[in-house]
DRENBA-322815 format. One line per field, with one value per residue (C-alpha): x, y, z; residue in one letter; residue number from 1. Coordinates in Angstrom, 2 decimals. Example, Ala and Ser with C-alpha at 12.3 -4.5 7.8 and 13.67 -1.06 7.14 Angstrom:
<rs>
c1: (12.30:13.67)
c2: (-4.50:-1.06)
c3: (7.80:7.14)
res: (A:S)
n: (1:2)
</rs>
This chain:
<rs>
c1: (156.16:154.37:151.64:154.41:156.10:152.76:151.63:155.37:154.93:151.74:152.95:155.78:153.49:150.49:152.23:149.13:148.16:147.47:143.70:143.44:140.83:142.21:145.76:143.41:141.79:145.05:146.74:143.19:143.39:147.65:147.32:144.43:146.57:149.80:148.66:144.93:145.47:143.95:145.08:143.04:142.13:143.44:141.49:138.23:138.95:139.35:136.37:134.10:135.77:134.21:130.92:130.47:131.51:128.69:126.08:126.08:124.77:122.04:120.32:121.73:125.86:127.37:130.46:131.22:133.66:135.27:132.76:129.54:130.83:130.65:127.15:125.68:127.21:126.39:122.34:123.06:126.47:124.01:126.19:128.27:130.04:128.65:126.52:123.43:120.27:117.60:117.12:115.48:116.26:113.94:114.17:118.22:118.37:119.13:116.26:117.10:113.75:115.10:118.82:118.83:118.80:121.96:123.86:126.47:124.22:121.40:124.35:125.51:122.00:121.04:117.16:114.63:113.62:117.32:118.80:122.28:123.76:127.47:130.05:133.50:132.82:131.83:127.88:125.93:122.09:121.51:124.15:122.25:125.12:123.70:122.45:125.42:127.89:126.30:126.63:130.05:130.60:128.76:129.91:133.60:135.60:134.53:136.49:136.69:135.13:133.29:132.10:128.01:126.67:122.53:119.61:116.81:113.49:113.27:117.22:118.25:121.97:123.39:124.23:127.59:128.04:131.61:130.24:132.18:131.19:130.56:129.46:125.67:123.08:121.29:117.80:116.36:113.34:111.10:108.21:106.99:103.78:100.12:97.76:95.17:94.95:97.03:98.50:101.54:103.04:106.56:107.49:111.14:112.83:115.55:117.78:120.93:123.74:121.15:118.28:117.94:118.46:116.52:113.79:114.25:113.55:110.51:109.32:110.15:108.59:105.79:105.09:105.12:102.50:100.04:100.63:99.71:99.78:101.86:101.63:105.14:105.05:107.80:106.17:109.20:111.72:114.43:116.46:120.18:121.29:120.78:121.78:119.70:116.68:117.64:117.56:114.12:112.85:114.36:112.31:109.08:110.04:110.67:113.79:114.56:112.30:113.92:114.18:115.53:118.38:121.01:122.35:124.32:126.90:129.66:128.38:126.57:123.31:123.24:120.39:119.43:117.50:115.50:117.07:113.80:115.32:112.96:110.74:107.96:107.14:103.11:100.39:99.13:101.74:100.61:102.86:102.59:104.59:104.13:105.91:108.56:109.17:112.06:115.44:115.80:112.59:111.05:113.01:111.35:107.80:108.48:109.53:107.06:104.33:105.48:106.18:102.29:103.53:101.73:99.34:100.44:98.62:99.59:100.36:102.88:106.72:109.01:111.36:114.92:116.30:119.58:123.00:125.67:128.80:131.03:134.56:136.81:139.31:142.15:141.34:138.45:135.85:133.51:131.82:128.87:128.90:125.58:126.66:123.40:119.67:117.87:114.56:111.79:111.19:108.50:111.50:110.37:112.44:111.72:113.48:111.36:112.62:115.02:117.36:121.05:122.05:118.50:118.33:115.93:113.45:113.80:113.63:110.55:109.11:106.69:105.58:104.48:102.60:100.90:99.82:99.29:96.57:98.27:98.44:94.57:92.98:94.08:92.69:94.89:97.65:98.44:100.97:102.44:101.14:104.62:104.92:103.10:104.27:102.65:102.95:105.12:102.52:98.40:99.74:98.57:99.09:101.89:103.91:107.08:108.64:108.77:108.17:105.86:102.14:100.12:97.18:94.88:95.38:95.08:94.96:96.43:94.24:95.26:92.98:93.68:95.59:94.98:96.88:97.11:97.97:100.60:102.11:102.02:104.12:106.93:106.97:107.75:104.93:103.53:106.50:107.72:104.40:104.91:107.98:107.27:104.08:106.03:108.76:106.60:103.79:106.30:106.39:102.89:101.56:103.90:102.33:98.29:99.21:100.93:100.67:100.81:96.94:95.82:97.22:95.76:92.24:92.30:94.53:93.70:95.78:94.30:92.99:93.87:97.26:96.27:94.53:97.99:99.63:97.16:97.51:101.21:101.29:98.83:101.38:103.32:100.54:100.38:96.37:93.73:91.71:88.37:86.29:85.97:89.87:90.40:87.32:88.98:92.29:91.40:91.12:94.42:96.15:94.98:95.48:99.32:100.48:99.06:101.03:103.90:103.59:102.74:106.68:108.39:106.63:107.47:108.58:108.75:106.09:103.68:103.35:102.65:100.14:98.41:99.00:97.99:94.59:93.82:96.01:94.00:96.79:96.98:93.15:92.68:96.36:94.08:90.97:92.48:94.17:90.75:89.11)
c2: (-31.62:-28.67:-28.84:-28.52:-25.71:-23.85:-24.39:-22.57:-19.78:-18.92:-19.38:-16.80:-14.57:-14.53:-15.67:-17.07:-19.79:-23.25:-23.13:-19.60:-19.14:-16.97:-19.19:-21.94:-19.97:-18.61:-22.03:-23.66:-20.11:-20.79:-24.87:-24.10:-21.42:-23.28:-27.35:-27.19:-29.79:-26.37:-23.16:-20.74:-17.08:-16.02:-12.89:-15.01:-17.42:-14.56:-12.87:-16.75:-16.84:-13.39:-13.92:-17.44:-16.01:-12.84:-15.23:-16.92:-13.89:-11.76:-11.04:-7.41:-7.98:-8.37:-7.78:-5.94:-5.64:-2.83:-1.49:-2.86:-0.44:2.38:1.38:0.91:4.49:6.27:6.75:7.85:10.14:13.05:13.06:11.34:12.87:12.56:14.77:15.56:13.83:11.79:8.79:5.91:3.61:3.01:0.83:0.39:4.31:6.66:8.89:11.98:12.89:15.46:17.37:18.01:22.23:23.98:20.39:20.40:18.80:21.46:24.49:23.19:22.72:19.20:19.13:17.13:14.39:14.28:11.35:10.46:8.16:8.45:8.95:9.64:8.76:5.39:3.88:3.33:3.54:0.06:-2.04:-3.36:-2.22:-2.65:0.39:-0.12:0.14:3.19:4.90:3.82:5.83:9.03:9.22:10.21:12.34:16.03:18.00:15.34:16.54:13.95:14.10:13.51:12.63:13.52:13.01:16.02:15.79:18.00:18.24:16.32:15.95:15.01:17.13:17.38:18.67:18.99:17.96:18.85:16.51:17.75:16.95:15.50:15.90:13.09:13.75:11.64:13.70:12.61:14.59:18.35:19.61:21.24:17.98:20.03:23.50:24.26:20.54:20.36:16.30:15.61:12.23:10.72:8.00:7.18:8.68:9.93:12.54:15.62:14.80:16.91:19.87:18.75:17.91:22.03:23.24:21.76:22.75:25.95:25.99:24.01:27.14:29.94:28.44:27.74:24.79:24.39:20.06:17.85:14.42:12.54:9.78:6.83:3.95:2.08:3.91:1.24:3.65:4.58:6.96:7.65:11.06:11.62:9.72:11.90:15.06:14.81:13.26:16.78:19.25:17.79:17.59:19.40:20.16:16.84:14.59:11.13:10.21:6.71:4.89:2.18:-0.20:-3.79:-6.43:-3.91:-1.30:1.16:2.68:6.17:8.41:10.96:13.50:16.54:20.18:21.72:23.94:22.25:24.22:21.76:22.24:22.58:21.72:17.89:15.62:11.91:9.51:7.03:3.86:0.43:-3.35:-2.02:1.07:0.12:1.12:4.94:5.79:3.23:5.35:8.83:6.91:5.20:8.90:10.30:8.31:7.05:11.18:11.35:13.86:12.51:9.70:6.90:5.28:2.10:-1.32:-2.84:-1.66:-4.01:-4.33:-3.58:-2.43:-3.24:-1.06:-1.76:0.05:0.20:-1.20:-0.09:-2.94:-1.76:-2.43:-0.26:-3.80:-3.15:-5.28:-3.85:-5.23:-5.12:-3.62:-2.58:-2.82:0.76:1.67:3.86:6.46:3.77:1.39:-0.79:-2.74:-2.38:-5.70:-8.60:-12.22:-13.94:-17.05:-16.37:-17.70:-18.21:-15.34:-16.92:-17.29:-13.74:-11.92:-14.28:-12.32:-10.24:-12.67:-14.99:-11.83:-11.92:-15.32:-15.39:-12.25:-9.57:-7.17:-7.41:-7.43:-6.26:-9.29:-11.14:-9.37:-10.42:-9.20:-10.77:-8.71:-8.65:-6.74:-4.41:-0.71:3.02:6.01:9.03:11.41:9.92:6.47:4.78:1.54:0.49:-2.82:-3.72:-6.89:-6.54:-3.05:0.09:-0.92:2.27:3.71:3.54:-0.06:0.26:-3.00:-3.89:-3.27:-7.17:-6.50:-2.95:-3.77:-6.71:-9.48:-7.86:-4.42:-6.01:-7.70:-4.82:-2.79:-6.19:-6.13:-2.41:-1.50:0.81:2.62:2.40:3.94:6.72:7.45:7.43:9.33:12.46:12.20:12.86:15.05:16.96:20.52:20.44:19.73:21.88:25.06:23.87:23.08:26.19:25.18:21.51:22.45:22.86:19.84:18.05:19.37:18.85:16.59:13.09:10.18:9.44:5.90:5.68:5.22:2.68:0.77:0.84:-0.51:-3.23:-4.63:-4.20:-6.35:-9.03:-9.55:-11.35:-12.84:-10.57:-10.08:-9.68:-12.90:-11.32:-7.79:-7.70:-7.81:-5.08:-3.04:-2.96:-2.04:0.97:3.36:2.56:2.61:5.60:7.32:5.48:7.10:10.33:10.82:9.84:12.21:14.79:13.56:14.26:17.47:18.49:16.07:13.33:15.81:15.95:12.42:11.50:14.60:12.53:8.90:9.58:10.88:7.23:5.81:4.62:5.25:8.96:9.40:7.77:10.89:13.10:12.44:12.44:15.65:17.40:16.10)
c3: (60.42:58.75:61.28:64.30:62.11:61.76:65.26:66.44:63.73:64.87:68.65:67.77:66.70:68.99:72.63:73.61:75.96:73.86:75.04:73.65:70.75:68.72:68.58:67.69:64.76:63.37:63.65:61.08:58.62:58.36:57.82:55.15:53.27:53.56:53.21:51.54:48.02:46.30:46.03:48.23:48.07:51.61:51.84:51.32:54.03:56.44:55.31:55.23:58.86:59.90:58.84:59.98:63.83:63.28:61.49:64.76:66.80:66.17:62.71:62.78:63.68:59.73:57.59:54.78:52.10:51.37:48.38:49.93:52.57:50.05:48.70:52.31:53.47:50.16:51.19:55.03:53.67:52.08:49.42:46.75:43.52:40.30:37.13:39.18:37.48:38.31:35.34:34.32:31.66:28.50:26.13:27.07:26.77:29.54:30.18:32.54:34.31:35.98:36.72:40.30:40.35:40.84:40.14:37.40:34.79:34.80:34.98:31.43:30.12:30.41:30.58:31.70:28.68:27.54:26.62:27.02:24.55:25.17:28.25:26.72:23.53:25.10:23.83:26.96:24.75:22.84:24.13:27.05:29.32:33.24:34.97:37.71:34.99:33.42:36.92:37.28:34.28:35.02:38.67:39.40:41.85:42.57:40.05:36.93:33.85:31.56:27.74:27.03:23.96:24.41:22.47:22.20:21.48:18.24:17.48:14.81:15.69:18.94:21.22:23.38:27.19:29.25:32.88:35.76:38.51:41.77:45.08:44.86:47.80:48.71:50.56:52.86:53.17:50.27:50.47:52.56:51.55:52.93:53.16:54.73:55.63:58.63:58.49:57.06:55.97:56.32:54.68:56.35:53.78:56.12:59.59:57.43:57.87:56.63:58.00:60.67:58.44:56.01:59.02:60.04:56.90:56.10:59.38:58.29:54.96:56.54:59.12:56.89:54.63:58.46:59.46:63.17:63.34:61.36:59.87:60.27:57.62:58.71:56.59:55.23:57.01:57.75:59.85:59.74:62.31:65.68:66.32:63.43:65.01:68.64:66.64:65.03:68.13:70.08:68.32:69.33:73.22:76.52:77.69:79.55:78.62:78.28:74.18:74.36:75.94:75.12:77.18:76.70:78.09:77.96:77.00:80.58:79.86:78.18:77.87:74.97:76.34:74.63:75.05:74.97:71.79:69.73:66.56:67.09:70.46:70.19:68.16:67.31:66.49:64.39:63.47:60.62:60.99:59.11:59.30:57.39:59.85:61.82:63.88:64.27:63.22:65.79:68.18:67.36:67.39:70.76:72.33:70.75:72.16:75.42:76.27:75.10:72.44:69.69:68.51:66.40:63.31:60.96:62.03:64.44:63.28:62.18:66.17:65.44:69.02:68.68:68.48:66.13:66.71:63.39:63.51:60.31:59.53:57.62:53.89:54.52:54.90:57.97:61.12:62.53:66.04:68.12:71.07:73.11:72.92:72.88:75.03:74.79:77.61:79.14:78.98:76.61:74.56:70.68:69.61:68.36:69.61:67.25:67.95:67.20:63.91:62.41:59.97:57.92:60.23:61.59:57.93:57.68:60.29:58.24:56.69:59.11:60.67:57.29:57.30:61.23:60.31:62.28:59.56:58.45:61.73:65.12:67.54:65.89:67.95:71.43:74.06:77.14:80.59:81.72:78.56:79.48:80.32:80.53:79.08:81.22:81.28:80.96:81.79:78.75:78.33:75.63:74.79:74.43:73.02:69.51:67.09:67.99:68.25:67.00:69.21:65.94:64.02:60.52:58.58:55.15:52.33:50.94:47.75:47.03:44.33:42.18:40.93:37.20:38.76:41.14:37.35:35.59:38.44:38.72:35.10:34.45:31.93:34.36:35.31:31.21:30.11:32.35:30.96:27.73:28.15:29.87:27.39:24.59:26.20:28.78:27.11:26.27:30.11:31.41:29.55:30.10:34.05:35.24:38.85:40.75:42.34:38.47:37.54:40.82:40.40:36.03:35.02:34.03:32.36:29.47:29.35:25.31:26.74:29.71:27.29:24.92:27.83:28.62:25.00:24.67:28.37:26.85:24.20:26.90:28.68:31.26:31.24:33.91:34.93:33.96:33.23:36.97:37.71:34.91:36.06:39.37:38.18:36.08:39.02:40.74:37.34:36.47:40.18:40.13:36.46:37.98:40.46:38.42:35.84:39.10:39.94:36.85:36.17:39.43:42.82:45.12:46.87:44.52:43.85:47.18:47.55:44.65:46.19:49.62:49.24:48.27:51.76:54.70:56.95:55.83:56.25:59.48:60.68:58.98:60.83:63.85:63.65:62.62:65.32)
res: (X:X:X:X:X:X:X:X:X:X:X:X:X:X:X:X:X:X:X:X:X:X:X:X:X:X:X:X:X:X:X:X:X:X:X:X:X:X:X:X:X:X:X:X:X:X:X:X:X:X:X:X:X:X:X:X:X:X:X:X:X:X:X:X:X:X:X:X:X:X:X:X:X:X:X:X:X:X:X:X:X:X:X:X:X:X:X:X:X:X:X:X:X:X:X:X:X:X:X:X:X:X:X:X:X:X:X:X:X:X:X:X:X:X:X:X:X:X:X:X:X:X:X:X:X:X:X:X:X:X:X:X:X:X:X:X:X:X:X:X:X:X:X:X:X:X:X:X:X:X:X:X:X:X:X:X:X:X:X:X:X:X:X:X:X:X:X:X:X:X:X:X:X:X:X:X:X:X:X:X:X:X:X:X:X:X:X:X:X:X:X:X:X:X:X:X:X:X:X:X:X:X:X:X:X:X:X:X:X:X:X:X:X:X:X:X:X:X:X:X:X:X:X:X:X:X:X:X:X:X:X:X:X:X:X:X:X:X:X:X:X:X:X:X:X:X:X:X:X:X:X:X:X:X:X:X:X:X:X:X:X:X:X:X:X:X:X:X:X:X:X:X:X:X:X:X:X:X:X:X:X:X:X:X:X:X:X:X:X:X:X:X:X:X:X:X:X:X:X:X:X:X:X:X:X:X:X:X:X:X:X:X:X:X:X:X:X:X:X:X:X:X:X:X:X:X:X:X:X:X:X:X:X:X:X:X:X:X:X:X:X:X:X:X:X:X:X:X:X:X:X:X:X:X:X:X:X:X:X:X:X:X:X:X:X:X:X:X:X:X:X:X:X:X:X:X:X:X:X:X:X:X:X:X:X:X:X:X:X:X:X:X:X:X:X:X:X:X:X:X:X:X:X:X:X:X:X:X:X:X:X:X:X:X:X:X:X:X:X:X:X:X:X:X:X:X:X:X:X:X:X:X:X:X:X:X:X:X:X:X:X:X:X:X:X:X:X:X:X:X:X:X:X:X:X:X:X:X:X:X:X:X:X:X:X:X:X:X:X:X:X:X:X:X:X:X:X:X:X:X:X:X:X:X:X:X:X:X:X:X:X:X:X:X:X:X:X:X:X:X:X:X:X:X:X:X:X:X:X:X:X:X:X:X:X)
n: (1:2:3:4:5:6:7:8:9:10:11:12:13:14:15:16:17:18:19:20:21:22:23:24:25:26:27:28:29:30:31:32:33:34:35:36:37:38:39:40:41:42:43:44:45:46:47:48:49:50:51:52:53:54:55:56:57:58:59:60:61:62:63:64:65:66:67:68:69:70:71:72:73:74:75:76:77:78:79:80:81:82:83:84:85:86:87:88:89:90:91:92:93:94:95:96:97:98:99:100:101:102:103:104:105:106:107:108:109:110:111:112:113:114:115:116:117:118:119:120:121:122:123:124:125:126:127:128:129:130:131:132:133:134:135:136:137:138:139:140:141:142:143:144:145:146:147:148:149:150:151:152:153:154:155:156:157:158:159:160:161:162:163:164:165:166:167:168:169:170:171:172:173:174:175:176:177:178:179:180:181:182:183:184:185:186:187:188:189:190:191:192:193:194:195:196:197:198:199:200:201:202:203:204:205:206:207:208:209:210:211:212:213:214:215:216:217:218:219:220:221:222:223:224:225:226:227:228:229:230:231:232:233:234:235:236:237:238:239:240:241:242:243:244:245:246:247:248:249:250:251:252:253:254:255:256:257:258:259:260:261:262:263:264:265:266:267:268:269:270:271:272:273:274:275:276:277:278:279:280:281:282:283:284:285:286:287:288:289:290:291:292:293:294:295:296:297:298:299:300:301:302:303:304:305:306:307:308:309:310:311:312:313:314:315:316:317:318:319:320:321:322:323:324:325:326:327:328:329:330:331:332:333:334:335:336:337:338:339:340:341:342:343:344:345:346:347:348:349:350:351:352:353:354:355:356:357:358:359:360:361:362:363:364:365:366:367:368:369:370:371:372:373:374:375:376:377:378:379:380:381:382:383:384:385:386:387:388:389:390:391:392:393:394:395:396:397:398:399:400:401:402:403:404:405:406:407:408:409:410:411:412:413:414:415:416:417:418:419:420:421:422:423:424:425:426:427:428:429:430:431:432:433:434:435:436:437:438:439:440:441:442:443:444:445:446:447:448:449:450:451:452:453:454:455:456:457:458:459:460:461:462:463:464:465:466:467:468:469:470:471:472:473:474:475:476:477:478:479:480:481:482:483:484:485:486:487:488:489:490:491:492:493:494:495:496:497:498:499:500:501:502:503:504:505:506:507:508:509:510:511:512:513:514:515)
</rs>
């Protein structure tokens, strides 16, 4: 009797033909919630229901709840409220490493090496209270004022600040310097809401210091927008030239196309893409090599060329629907084969490419001919069928780092000595090194305190397997805590103007452009 009364209560709301699938779905979600032995959380059901449907697509369609929403959008927004510093935590102790200049923090005089013990009278140092919770706590609307208790170095009593939160850039650029004279390096995290501004003023800055070629650095880069992707791809192009397309089931094919207003019109262009490079930043690769604009250098990116179009649901949860596939200017499409519904194998991917050798050595990669396609202006020959292939192949340094290196980074000694190196040496370096190039060419981080580290790690068994292993490590230690030290004095810049001389990737772009 229920059944029949569910079945007519679900006809009298849907009016749909008994072989529809959606009167079929409503009719299973209504007997659940009204007959299941247990009670059932409704809203759960709905949302199980959703994903189980988009699980059996592709890897890329997904749903999300209302504040995954907020955390996935937060990175591409370019902004979110909050006190405006950069922090780390030490020893269960918030450790500002920077206030972010002109933010609300640095206005009331928060500094660099603070730490803050209290939010509203609240203890958030000692109490082991998670790192999300602490930000919960700090970050509020625009407009809210909140109560810090902070720590100096050198001030007995602690200190108190009103903040008043404001609105909080996020950057998606994370580094803009002079590798070489008259090449500038631009360094793209991710395709967000900024970064095309962000793009035009490094160019800028870039230009008045000489630079005539530029290094574009997408290793990592998982994507995010794009317009974004459309706009960066625009300043390196003529007006007209083809900078991808989309196309799909429903959707009819659309073209972006360069307006030939672009600041980057001349001058050598190389890209740097890795296995991790993927999405929009895949895009401004493919344009810029199939239009012959540029060379590219790395390995084979990671071959996300799918479209997902964003559909709000009403309490504010998201699906992101793949809609289309996107294609170079060659035509190529950038998406690797997957089956639909086996994630696991798909997010497997680099890792079989790993053990399959494609990321050491470069016969180990092989492409269809009916994969084949050619670039629009010297007809070069290019693939498609799965990421960006670069012109220049540059494999994975496997034994770069070693296994005791790789245990002290996973186990946080390395980043934790850093930290408390700066906190206690930051005045002192910052009055010997007046400028980043003095610090570059001088500086050197003092092996008393690797060798502290390497003791306090052997505590906890974390040692290297011989003199050899340690002998190798020394070097890459010292070169890593370098450039982080180069970061907290100054920026993101710095440390990779440090970190890259030692790249392969960024020698091989480097080489390239000289020659």
């Amino acid at each position: 009797m229920m059944v029949i009364t569910i079945a007519a209560a679900a006809q009298g709301k849907m009016r749909m033909d008994d072989d529809n699938p959606l009167r079929k779905l409503q009719i299973a979600e209504m007997a659940i919630n009204y007959m299941y032995v247990d009670s059932v959380d409704e809203g759960k059901l709905v949302e199980d229901a959703i994903r189980g449907m988009l699980e059996k697509l592709d890897p890329h369609s997904s749903y999300s709840t209302p504040k995954e929403v907020k955390a996935l959008n937060e990175p591409l927004a370019g902004s979110f409220d909050g006190i405006g510093v950069q922090f780390n935590m030490v020893e269960d102790t918030l450790l500002v490493i920077q206030p972010v200049t002109g933010g609300p923090s640095e206005k009331v005089g928060i500094l660099a090496g603070d730490r803050i013990v209290n939010v509203n009278d609240t203890a958030i140092a000692g109490v082991k209270m998670s790192k999300e919770e602490i930000m919960r706590r700090l970050r509020g609307p625009k407009g809210t004022k909140v109560v810090l208790g902070v720590v100096r170095r050198g001030i007995k009593d602690t200190l108190t600040f009103k903040v008043t939160r404001d609105k909080i850039p996020v950057k998606s650029i994370d580094a803009v310097y002079m590798i070489r004279p008259e090449v500038g390096y631009v360094r793209i995290g991710n395709f967000g809401a900024t970064t095309h501004d962000e793009f035009c003023e490094a160019l800028a800055k870039l230009q008045q210091q000489g630079m005539r070629n530029l290094i574009l650095d997408l290793q990592g880069n998982g994507g995010g927008y794009l317009q974004a992707a459309v706009n960066i791809a625009n300043e390196f192009l003529q007006k007209n030239d083809l900078i991808v397309y989309t196309e799909g089931r429903k959707v009819p094919r659309y073209e972006y196309k360069a307006k030939g207003n672009g600041k980057f019109l001349d001058g050598k262009v190389v890209v740097l893409i890795d296995e991790y490079s993927a999405s929009a930043a895949e895009i401004v690769t493919g344009a810029i090599q199939d239009q012959d604009r540029g060379m590219v250098v790395g390995r084979r990116s990671f071959g996300k060329g799918l479209v997902q179009r964003p559909i709000d649901l009403p309490d504010g949860s998201m699906i992101r629907l793949t809609v289309s596939h996107y294609f170079t200017p060659a035509g190529r499409c950038i998406q690797k084969p997957y089956t639909k519904g086996e994630a696991k194998d798909y997010a497997m991917d680099v890792v079989n490419r790993l053990k399959h050798g494609e990321l050491t050595n470069a016969d180990s990669i092989h492409f269809a001919d009916s994969l084949k396609c050619y670039t629009l202006r010297q007809h070069r020959t290019v693939y498609g069928g799965g990421g960006i292939m670069p012109d220049y192949f540059v494999p994975l340094d496997t034994l770069a780092y070693t296994k005791f290196h790789r245990e002290l980074s996973a186990k946080s000694y390395i980043i934790n000595t850093n930290l408390k190196y700066i906190d206690a040496h930051r005045k002192e370096l910052k009055k010997k090194y007046k400028t980043f190039d003095d610090f570059r060419d001088n500086f050197v981080f003092p092996k008393q305190e690797i060798d502290k580290m390497i003791a306090e790690a052997a505590k906890n068994k974390v040692t290297p397997k011989d003199d050899e292993e340690l002998q190798k490590s020394l070097p890459k230690l010292s070169l890593q805590l370098k450039a982080l030290v180069a970061r907290d004095l100054w920026d993101m810049s710095e440390y990779f103007a440090i970190i890259n001389e030692e790249s392969e990737i960024v020698r091989k772009a480097v080489e390239i452009i000289g020659n």
